[in-house]
C-alpha positions as CSV (number, residue, x, y, z in Angstrom):
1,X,-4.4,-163.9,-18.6
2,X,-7.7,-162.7,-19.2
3,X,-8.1,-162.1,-23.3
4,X,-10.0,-159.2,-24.3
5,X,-10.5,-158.9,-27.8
6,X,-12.0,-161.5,-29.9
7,X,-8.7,-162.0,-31.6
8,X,-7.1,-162.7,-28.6
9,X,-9.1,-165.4,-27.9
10,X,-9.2,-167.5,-31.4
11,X,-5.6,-166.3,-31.7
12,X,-6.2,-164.2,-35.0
13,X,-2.6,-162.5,-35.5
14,X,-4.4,-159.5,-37.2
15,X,-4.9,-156.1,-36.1
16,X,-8.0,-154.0,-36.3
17,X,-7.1,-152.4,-40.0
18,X,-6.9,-155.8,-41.6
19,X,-10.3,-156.9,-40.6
20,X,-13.7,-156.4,-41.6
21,X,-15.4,-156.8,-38.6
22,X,-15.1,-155.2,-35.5
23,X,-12.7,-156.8,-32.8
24,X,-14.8,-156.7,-29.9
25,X,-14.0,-156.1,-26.4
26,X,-15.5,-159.5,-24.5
27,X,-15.5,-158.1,-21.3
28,X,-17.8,-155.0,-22.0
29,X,-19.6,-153.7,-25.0
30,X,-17.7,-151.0,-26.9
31,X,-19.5,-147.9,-27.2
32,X,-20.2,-148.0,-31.4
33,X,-23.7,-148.2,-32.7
34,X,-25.1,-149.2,-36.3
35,X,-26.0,-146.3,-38.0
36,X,-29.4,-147.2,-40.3
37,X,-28.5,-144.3,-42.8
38,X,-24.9,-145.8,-43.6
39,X,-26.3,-148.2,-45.3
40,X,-27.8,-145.6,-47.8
41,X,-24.0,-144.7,-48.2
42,X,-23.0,-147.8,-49.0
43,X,-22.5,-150.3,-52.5
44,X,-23.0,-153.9,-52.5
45,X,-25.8,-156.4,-52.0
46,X,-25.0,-156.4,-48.1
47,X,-25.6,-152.6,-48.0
48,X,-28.5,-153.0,-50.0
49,X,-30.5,-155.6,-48.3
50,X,-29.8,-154.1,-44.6
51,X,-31.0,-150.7,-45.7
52,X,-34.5,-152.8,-47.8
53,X,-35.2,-154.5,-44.5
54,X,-34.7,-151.7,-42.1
55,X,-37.2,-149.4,-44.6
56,X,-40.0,-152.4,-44.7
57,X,-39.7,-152.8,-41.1
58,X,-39.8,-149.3,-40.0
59,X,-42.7,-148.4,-42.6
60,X,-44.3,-151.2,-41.8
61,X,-44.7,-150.4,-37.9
62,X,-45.1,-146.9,-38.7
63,X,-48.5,-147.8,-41.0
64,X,-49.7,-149.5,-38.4
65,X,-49.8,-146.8,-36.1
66,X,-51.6,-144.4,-38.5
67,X,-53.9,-147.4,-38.5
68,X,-54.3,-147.2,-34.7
69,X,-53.5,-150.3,-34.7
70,X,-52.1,-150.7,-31.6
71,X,-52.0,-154.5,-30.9
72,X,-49.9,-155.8,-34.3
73,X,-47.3,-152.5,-34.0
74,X,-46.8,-153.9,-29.9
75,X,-46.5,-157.1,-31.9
76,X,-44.3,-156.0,-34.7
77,X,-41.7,-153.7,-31.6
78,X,-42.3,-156.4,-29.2
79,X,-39.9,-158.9,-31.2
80,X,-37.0,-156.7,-30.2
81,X,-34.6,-157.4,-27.9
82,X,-31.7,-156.4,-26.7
83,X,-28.3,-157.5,-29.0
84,X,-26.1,-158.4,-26.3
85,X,-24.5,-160.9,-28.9
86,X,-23.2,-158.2,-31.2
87,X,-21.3,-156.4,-28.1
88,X,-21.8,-153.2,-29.1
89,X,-23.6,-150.0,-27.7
90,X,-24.1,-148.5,-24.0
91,X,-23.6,-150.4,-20.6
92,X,-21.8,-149.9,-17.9
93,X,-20.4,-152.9,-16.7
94,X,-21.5,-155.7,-19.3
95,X,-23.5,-156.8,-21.8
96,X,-26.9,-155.1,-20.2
97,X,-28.1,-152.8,-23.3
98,X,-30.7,-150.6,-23.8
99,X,-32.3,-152.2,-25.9
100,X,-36.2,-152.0,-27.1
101,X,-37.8,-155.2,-25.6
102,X,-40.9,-155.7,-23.2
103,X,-41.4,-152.3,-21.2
104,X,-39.2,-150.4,-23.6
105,X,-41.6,-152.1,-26.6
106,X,-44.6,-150.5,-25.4
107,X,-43.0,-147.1,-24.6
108,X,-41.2,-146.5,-28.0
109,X,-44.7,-147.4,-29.0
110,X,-46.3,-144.7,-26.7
111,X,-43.3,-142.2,-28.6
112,X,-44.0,-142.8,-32.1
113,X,-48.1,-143.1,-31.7
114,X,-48.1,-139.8,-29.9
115,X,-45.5,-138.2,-32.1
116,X,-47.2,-135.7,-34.5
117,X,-43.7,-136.2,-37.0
118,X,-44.9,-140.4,-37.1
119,X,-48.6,-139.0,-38.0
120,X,-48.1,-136.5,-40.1
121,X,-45.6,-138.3,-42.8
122,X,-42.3,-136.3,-41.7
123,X,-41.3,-139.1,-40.1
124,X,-40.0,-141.2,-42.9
125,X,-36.8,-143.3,-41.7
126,X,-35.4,-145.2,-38.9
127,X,-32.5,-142.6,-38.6
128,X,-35.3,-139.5,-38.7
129,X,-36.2,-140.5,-35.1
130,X,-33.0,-139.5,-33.8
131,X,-34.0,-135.9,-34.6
132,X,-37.9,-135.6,-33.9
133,X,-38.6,-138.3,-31.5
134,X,-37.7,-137.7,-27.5
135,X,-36.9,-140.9,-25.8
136,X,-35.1,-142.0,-29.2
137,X,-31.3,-141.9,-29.9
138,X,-28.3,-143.8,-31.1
139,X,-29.0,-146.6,-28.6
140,X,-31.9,-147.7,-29.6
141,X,-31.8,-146.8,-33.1
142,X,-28.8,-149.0,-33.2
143,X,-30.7,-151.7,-31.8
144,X,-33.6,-151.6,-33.5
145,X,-31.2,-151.9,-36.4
146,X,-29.4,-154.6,-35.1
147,X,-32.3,-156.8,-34.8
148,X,-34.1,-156.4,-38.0
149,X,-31.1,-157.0,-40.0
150,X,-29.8,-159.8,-37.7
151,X,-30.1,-162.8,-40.4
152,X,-27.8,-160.9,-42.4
153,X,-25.2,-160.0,-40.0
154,X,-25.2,-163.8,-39.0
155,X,-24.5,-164.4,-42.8
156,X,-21.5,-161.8,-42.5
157,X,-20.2,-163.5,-39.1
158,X,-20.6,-167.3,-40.7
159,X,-18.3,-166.0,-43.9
160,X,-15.5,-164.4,-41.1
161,X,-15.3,-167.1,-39.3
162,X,-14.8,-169.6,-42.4
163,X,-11.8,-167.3,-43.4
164,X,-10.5,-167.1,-39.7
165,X,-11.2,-170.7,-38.7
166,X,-13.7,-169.7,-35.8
167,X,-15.4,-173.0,-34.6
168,X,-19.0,-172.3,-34.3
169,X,-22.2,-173.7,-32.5
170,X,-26.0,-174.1,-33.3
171,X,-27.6,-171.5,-31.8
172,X,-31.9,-170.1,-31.9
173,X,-31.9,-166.3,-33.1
174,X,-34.9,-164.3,-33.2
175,X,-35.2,-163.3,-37.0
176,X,-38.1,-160.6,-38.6
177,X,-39.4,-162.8,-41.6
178,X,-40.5,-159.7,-44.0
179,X,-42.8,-162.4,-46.1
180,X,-45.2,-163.2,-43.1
181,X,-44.6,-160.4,-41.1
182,X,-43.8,-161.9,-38.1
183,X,-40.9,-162.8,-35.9
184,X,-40.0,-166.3,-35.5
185,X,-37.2,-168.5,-34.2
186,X,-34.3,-170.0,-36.6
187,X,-31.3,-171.9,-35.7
188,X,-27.7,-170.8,-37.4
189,X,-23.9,-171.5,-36.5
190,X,-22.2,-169.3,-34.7
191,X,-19.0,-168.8,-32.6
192,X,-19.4,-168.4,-28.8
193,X,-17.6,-167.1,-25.6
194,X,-18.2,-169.0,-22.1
195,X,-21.6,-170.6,-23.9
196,X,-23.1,-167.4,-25.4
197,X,-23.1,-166.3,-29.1
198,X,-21.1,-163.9,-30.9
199,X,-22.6,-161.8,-34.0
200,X,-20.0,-160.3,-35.7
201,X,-20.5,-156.5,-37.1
202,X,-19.3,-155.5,-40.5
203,X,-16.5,-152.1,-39.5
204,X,-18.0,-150.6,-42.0
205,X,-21.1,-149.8,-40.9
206,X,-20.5,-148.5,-37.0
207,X,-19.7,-144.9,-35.8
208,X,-19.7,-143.4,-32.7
209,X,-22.1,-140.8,-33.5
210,X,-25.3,-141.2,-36.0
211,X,-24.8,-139.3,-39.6
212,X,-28.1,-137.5,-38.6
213,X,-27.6,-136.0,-35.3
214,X,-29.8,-134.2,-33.3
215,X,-27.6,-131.5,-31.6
216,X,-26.1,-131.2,-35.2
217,X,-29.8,-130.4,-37.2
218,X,-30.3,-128.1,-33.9
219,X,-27.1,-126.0,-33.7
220,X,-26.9,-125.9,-38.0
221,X,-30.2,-126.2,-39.4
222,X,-32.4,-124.6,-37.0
223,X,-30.4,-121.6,-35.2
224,X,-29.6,-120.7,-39.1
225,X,-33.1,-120.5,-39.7
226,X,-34.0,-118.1,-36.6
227,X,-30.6,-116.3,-37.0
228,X,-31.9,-115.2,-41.0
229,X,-35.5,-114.6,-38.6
230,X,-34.4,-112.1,-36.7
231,X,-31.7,-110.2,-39.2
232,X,-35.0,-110.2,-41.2
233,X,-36.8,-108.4,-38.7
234,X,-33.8,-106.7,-37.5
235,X,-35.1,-107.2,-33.7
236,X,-33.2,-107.0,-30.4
237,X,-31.0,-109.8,-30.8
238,X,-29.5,-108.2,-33.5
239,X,-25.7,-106.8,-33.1
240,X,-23.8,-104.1,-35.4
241,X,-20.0,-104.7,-35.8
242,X,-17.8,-102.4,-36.2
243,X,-17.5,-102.8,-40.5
244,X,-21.5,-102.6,-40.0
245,X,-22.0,-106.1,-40.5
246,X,-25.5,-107.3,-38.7
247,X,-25.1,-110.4,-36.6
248,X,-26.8,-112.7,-34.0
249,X,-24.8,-114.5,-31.8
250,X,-25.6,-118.3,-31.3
251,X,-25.8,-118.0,-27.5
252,X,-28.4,-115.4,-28.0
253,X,-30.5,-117.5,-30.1
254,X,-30.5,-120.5,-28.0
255,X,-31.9,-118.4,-25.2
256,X,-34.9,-117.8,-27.0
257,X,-34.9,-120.9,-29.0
258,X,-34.1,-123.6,-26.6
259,X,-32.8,-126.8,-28.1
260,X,-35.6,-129.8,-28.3
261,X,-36.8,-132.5,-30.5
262,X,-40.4,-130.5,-31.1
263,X,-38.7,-127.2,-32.6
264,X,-37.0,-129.8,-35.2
265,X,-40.2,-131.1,-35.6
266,X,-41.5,-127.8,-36.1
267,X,-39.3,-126.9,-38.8
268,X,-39.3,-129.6,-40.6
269,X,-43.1,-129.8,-40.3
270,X,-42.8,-125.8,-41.6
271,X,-40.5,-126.3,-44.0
272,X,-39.7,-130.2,-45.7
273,X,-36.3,-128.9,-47.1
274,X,-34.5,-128.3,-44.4
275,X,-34.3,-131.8,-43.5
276,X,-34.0,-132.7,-47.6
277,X,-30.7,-130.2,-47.9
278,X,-29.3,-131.6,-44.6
279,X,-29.6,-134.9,-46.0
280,X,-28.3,-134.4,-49.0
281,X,-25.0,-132.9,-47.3
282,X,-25.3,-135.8,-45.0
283,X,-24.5,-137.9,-48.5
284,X,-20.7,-137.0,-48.6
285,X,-19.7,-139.8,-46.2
286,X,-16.2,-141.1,-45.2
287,X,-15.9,-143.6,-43.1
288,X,-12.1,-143.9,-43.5
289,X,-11.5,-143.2,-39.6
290,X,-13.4,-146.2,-38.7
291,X,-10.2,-148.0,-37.1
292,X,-9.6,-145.0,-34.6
293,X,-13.0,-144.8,-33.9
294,X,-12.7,-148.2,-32.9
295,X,-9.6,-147.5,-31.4
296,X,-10.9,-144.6,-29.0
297,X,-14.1,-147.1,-27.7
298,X,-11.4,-149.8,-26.7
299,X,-9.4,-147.4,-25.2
300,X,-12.3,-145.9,-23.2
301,X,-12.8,-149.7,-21.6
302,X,-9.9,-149.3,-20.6
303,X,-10.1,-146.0,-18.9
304,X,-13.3,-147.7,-17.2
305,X,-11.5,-150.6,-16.4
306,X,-8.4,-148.8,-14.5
307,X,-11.0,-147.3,-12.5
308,X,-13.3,-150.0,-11.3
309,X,-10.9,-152.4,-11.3
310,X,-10.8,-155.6,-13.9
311,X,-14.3,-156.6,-15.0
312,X,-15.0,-160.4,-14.7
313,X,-14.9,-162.0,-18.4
314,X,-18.2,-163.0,-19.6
């Protein structure tokens, strides 16, 4: 029999609620991403340090394009690659990501040096790209994220696997060293599957959707703002109920403001708040469903699995 959690295999007799990592599914990567902005949610030094790292990184490459320096941002992007270890995030048959690395380098470069929000300071977090930048969502953002905080998600997986008696192997990471700016190549323990590595993923810090969500600023922040446009103006797309009340109907205003990443751009460019107050909503985060939502990706591998058949174990 073919095991397909982690548990299964080092025999952990603990289900998903009485852990703090993710149990992963080692036959295909369960669709859950790290969200950057949980980590500006969260207490503890863990939290703390993720969310310092990601902000120095991200500013970091950010400056340098405002520099136009193109060859030390490649440099800075180039150093990511995809986290197959952490088995997490989009594929459809294995551990193939999406990740960031080579090719994908040099076009999230070509995004963020041609986007006016990286240029003009709107663009001020990891997590904003998912909003203003095309070509950017929860994939890569996840990714991104994966990698710069790497060396302290192999801290987390070391202290699980002391509690839970996973055996573990020397293994070369690629780790962002903040102090000299530059990527370099450090050996840790870790546990392993068939030969490759395992990074464990703290529950806390996954979801199935990003806090700041694209379609969500669209269909809330900005349709609000034309809606209040045109009631303003009291123009054509305005409708009269019955009890006289004025109102514009959401299908209307989509017509005539179709949903992209530049009209965000616009009105945040227009008007800073909007993406302030939506933040500041965003604060009031639970992350108490975590287990079903890591109860629903299993259970989608499954659903893939019944129809293509069992995947071979990696």
């Amino acid at each position: 029999m073919i095991n397909i959690k982690l548990t299964e295999s080092y025999n952990i007799k603990k289900n998903q609620e009485d852990l703090e990592f993710v149990d992963i599914d080692l036959q295909q990567d369960l669709e859950l991403f790290i969200d950057p902005y949980i980590f500006t949610k969260l207490n503890g030094d863990f939290a703390k340090s993720c969310n310092n790292a990601i902000i120095k990184f991200f500013n970091g490459v950010i400056n340098l394009i405002r520099k136009n320096d193109e060859i030390n941002a490649k440099r800075m992007l180039n150093g990511l690659k995809e986290p197959s270890e952490t088995h997490l995030g989009l594929s459809e048959h294995s551990i193939y990501g999406n990740g960031v690395r080579g090719k994908k380098a040099a076009k999230l470069y070509k995004m963020l040096s041609k986007s006016r929000a990286a240029k003009t300071g709107n663009l001020k977090d990891l997590s904003d790209c998912e909003l203003m930048i095309d070509g950017i969502g929860k994939d890569s953002i996840s990714d991104i994220t994966t990698n710069v905080i790497r060396e302290y998600l192999i801290d987390f997986t070391q202290n699980q696997c002391k509690i839970y008696n996973i055996p573990m192997t020397l293994f070369s990471n690629n780790i962002w060293d903040d102090n000299i700016k530059k990527w370099i190549k450090k050996d840790y323990k870790l546990p392993s599957i068939g030969g490759k590595k395992i990074i464990l993923v703290p529950k806390s810090i996954v979801t199935d959707k990003l806090i700041l969500s694209y379609d969500n600023f669209y269909n809330n922040e900005v349709l609000e703002h034309y809606k209040n446009i045109e009631i303003n103006a009291s123009t054509s797309l305005v409708r009269v109920l019955k009890k006289g009340e004025r109102v514009v109907y959401k299908k209307d205003l989509k017509k005539k403001y179709p949903k992209s990443k530049l009209i965000v751009y616009n009105l945040i460019n227009e008007n800073p708040k909007y993406l302030d107050l939506y933040k500041e909503r965003k604060k009031i985060f639970n992350n108490m469903n975590v287990d079903d939502i890591i109860f629903k990706a299993h259970d989608k591998n499954k659903v893939l699995r019944n129809k293509k058949g069992n995947l071979a174990p990696l």
